[in-house]
C-alpha positions in Angstrom: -9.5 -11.3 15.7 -5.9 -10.5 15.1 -3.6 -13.2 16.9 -0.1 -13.8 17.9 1.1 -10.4 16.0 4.4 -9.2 17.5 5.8 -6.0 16.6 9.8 -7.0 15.2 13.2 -4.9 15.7 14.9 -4.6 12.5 16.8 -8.1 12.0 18.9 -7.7 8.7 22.4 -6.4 8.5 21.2 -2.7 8.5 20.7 -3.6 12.4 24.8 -2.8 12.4 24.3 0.6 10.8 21.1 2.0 12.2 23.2 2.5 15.8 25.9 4.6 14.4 23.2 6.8 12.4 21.5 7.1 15.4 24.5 8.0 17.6 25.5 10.4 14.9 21.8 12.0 15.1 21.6 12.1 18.9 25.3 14.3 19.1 24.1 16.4 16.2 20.8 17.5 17.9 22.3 17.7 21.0 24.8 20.4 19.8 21.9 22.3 18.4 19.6 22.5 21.2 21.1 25.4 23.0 21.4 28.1 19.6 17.9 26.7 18.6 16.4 29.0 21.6 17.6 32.1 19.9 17.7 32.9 16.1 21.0 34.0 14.6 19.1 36.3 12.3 15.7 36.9 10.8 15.0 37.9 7.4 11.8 39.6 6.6 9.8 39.8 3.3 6.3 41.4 3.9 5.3 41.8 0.8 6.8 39.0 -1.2 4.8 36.5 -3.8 6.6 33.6 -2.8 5.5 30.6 -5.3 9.2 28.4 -5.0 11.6 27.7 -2.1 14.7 26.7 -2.4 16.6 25.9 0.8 20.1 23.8 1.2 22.5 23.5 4.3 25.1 21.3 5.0 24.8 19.9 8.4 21.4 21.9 9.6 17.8 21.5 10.0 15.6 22.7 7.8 11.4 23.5 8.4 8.8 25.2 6.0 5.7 26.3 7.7 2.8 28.0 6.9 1.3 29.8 10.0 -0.2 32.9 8.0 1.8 34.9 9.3 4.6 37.2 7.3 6.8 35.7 5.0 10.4 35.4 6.6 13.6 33.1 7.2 14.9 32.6 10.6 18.6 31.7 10.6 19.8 28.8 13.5 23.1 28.5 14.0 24.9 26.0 16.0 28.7 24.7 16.2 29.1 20.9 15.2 31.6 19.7 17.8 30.3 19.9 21.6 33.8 21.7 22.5 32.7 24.6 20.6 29.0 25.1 22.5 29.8 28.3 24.2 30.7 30.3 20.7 30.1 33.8 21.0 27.6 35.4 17.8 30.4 37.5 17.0 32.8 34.3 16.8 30.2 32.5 14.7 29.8 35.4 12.2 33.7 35.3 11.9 33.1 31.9 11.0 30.4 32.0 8.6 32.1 35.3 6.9 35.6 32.9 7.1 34.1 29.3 5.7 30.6 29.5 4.6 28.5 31.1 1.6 25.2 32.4 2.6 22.3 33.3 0.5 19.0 34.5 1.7 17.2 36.4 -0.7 13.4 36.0 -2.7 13.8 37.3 -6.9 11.1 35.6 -9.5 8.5 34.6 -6.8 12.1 32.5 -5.8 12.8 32.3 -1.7 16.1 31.1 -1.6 18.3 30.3 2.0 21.2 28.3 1.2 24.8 27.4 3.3 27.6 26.1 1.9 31.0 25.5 3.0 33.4 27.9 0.5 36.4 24.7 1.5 34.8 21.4 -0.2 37.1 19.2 0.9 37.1 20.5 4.5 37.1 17.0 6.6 37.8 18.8 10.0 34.2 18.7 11.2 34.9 20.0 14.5 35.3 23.2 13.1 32.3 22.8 11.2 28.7 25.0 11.7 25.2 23.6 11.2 23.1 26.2 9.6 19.4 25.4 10.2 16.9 27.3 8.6 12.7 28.0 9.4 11.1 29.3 6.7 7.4 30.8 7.0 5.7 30.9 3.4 2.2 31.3 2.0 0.1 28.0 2.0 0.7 27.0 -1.8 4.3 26.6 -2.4 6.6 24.3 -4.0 9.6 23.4 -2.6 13.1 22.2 -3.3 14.9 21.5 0.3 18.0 19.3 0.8 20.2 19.0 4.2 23.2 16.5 4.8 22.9 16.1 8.1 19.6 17.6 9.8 15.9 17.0 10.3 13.3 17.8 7.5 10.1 19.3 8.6 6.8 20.6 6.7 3.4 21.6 7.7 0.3 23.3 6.3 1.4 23.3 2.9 0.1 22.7 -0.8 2.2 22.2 -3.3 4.9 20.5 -5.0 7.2 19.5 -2.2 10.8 17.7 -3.1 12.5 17.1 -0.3 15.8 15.5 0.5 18.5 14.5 3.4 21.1 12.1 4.0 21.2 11.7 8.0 18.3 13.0 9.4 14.6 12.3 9.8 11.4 13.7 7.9 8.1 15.1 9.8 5.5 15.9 7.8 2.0 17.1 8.5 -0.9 18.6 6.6 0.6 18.3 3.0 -1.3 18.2 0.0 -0.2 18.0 -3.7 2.9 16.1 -4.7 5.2 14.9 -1.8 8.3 13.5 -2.4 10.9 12.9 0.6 13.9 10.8 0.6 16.5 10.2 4.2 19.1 8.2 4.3 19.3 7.4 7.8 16.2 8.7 9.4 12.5 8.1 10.1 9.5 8.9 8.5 6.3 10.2 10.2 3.4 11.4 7.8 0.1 13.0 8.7 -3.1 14.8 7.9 -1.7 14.5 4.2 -3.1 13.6 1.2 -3.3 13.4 -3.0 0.1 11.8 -3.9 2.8 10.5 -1.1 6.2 8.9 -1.7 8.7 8.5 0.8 11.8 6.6 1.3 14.3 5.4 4.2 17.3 3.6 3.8 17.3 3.1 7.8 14.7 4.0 9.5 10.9 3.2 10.5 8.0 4.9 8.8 4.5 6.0 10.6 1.9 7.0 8.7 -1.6 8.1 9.9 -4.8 9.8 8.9 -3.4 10.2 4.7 -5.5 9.8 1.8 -4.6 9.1 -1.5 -1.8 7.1 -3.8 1.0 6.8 -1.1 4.4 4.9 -1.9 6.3 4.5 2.0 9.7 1.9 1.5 11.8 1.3 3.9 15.1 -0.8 3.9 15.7 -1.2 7.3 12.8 -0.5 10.0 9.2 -1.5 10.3 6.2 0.0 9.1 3.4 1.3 11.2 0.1 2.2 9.2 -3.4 3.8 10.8 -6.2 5.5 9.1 -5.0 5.3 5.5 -7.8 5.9 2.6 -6.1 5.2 -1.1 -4.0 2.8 -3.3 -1.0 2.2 -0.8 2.2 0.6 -1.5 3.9 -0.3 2.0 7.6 -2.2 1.7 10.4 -2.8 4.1 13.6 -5.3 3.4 14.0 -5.4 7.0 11.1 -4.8 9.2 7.6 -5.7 10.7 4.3 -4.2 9.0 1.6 -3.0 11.1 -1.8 -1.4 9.8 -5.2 -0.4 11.2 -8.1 1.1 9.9 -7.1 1.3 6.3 -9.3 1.2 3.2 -8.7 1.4 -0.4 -6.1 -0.6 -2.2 -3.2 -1.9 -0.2 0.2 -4.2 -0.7 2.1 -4.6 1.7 5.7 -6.6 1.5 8.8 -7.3 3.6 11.5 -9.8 3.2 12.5 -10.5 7.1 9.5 -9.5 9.3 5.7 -10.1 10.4 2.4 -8.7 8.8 -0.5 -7.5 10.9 -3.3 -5.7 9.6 -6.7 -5.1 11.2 -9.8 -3.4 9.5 -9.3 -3.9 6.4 -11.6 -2.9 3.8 -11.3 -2.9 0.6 -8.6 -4.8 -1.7 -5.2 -7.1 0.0 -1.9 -8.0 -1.3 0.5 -9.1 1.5 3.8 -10.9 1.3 6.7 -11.6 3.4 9.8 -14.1 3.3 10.0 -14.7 7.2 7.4 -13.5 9.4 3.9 -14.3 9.8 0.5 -12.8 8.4 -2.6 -12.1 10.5 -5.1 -10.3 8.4 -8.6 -8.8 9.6 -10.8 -8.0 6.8 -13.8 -6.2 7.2 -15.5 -5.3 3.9 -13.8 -7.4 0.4 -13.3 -5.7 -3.0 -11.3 -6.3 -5.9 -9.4 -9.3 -4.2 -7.2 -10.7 -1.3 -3.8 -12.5 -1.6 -1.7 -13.7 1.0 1.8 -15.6 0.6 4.8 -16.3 3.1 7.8 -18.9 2.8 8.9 -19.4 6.8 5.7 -18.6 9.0 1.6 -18.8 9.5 -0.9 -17.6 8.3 -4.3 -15.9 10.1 -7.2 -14.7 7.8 -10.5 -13.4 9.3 -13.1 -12.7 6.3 -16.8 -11.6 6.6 -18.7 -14.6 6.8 -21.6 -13.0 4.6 -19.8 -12.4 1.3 -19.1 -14.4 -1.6 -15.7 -15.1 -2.1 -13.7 -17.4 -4.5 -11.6 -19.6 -1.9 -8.1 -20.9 -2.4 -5.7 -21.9 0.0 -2.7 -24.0 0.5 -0.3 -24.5 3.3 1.3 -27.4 5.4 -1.7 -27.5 7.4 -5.1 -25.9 7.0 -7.4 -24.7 10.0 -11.0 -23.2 9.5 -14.1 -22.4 11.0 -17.7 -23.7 9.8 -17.8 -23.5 5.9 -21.4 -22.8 5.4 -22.4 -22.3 1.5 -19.1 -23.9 0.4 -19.1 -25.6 -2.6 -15.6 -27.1 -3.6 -12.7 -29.1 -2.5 -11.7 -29.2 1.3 -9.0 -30.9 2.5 -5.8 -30.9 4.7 -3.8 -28.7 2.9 -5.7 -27.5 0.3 -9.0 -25.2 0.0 -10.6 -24.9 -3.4 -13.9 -23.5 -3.9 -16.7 -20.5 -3.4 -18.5 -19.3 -0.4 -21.5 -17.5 -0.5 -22.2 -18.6 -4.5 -18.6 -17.3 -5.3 -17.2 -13.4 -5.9 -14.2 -11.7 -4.7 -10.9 -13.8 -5.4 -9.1 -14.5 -2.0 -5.6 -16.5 -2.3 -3.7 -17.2 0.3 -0.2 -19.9 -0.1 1.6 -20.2 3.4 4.6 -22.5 1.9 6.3 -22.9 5.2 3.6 -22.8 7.6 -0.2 -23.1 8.4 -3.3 -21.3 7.4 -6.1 -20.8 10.3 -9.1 -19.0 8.6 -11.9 -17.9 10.4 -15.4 -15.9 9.6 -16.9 -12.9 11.5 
């Protein structure tokens, strides 16, 4: 049984820069949320053989869907600063003729939509647009998509999928091929997805449910939350908690200033954290299990029918009934097999206590 696991709030300096990310986020979507009712413009290609997507704003949204409907590009335009909500179209289109270059056009099995702002060094960002686009493509696409300031979304697609923002969050549902996303101040969630995964947060949590296959998730500054996950996973936060269920395959899973609770396990465990404790459920071993912390507990549930290879060491060592164990047992040391011996479980709490226990 999982014990004493408490879900953390980001505890390293990033906890300073999160709330002005978040404030920024909060106005930014705000602003938008009236001009996302109504498209600016919509740009049909019926009979297009769209293969690649290429899509870059500088302050907007940007989603890629596949609904099997017609290919097009809905344009959403929205003014940065509040004071400039109540824009007429005809004073936006001034603007964007004025201070912007627009591209939507498909050439080479190429969809492009792309914004830019003709001033670079423009810094008077109330004065500034956010240019979201919606894209609806065929089902096997790759895509190259990068935003500055807005959300990232992607559904129902196969593909290569490259994906990119800077202070924004990333939704992505029923991917498959190669996924590759990157925010610097946003959240992750990932769904339905599968094949190969990697996606990155300087600031912000990461969810991940029902995925199969090799998945890379890091964060720097927010807390993992894992559930359903088939594959070899690599989970790791600097700053946060990590929270699994239901997950088989090959996992590791490392953070340098939170807790580490994973239930229904199956399959092979690395887990490591600075300053938090672990609480591990496994259900069904394989290859091995190793656990390590320097400043907290440990809590290891194993199946109590399966041969394992035993070694443990902590300040203090708590266990149920060793039945079949051959070995060494003492205070603060474990040594020996279970069951005749087998999978390789290790587990050091440097800092704390180990209580192990068989189900």
């Amino acid at each position: 049984m999982i014990k004493n696991y408490l879900k953390i709030k980001i505890t390293t300096m990033k906890k300073y820069l999160l709330p002005v990310v978040m404030l920024f986020a909060a106005h930014h979507l705000s602003a938008q949320t009236k001009y996302e009712k109504e498209a600016y413009s919509i740009n049909h290609f019926a009979n297009a053989k769209v293969t690649n997507v290429l899509v870059e704003t500088t302050g907007g949204n940007i989603t890629v869907v596949n609904d099997n409907s017609e290919t097009r590009v809905e344009v959403y335009i929205s003014p940065n600063n509040s004071r400039n909500k109540d824009l007429s179209k005809e004073e936006i289109k001034q603007k964007l003729e004025a201070d912007y270059d627009m591209t939507i056009s498909f050439a080479n099995n190429r969809l492009t939509a792309t914004a830019k702002i003709k001033k670079k060094n423009n810094r008077d960002w109330d004065q500034v647009l956010n240019v979201s686009f919606k894209l609806f493509v065929p089902k096997d696409v790759s895509t190259e998509l990068n935003t500055s300031g807005g959300n990232i979304s992607l559904s129902n697609l196969s593909g290569k999928q490259d994906f990119r923002t800077s202070g924004g969050n990333l939704m992505i549902d029923n991917l498959a091929g190669m996924i590759k996303g990157i925010t610097s101040g946003g959240s992750i969630h990932v769904q339905n997805s599968k094949n190969n995964i990697d996606l990155s947060t300087s600031g912000g949590n990461i969810t991940a449910e029902s995925n199969d296959g090799t998945m890379k998730l890091s964060t720097s500054g927010g807390n993992l939350d894992l559930s359903e996950l088939k594959g070899d996973i690599h989970a790791t936060t600097s700053g946060g908690s990590i929270h699994g269920d239901h997950i088989s395959g090959d996992l590791f899973a490392g953070t340098s200033g939170g807790s580490i609770g994973l239930k229904s396990i199956s399959g092979s465990l690395e887990a490591n954290t600075s300053a938090g404790n672990i609480d591990v459920e496994i259900t069904a071993l394989s290859k091995k299990v190793t656990l390590s912390n320097s400043a907290g507990n440990i809590y290891l549930q194993l199946p109590s029918n399966k041969g394992v290879d035993l070694r443990l060491s902590a300040n203090r060592i708590k266990t149920d009934a060793l039945a079949n164990f051959k070995g060494t047992k003492e205070n603060e040391r474990i040594d020996g097999t279970l069951n005749g011996g087998g999978v390789s479980v290790r587990a050091n709490a440097n800092g704390g206590d180990i209580h192990l226990s068989l189900k």
